[in-house]
C-alpha positions in Angstrom: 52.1 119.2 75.9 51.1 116.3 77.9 51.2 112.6 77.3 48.5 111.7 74.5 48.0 108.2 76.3 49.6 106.3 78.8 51.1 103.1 77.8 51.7 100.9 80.6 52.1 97.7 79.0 52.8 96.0 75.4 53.1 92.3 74.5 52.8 90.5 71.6 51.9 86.3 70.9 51.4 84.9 67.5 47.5 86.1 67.5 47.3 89.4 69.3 48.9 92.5 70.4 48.3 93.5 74.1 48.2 97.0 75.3 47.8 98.0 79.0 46.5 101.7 77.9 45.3 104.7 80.5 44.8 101.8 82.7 42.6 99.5 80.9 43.4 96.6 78.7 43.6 95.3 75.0 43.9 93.3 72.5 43.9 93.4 68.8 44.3 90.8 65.9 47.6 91.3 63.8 45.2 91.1 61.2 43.3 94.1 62.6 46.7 95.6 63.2 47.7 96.1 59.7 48.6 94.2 56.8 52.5 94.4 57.8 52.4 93.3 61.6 50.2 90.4 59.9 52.4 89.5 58.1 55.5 89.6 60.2 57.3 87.0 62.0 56.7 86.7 66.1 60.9 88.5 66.2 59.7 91.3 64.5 56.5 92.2 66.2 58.4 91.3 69.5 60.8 94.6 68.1 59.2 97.3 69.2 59.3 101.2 70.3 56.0 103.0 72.1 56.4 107.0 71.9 57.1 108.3 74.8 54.0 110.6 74.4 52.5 107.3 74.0 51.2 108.7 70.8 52.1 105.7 68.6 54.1 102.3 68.2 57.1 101.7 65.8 58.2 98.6 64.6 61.5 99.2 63.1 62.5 96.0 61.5 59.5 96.5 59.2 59.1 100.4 59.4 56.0 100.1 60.4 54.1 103.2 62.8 50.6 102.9 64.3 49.2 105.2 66.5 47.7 104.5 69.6 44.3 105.8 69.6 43.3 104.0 65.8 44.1 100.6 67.4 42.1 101.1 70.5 39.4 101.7 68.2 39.5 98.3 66.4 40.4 96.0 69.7 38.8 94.7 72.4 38.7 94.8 76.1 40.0 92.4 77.9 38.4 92.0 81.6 40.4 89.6 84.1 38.5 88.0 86.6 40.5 85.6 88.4 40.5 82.8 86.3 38.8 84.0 83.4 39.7 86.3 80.8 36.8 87.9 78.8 36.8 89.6 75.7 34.3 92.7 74.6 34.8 94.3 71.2 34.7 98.4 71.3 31.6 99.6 70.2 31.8 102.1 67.3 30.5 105.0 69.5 32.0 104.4 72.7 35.0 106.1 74.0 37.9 104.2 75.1 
């Protein structure tokens, strides 16, 4: 079986997880994360593992597992061009 997606890049601030996924990129509220990352401190969201199907990301210092596809569906996309950075939010029937 092949790689479910392909993650090529994750960061965290105090306000969003960023995902470089199948070669496009996110970003998600903790709050849209789940009620856990929300409520974890910057060390512990900075602590994590992505599958290396790129099926999901771990957290281990909270045990907390999200899969990949679920968040895409609640972030947004971020476009960079130059020197701004735009936001679009996912439609509900569009395919990531």
């Amino acid at each position: 079986m092949g790689k479910m997606h392909d993650v090529g890049s994750v960061r965290v601030d105090n306000a969003f997880l960023y995902l470089t996924v199948d070669g496009r990129s996110y970003r998600i509220s903790w709050d849209n994360c789940s009620s856990r990352l929300a409520k974890a401190t910057l060390r512990q969201r900075k602590r994590l593992e992505v599958s290396p199907s790129g099926y999901g990301i771990h957290w281990p210092e909270i045990d907390e597992d999200l899969a990949i596809t679920p968040l895409l569906q609640r972030a947004e996309i971020v476009v960079t061009d130059e020197q701004w950075v735009v936001s679009q939010p996912i439609s509900a029937g569009a395919s990531a």
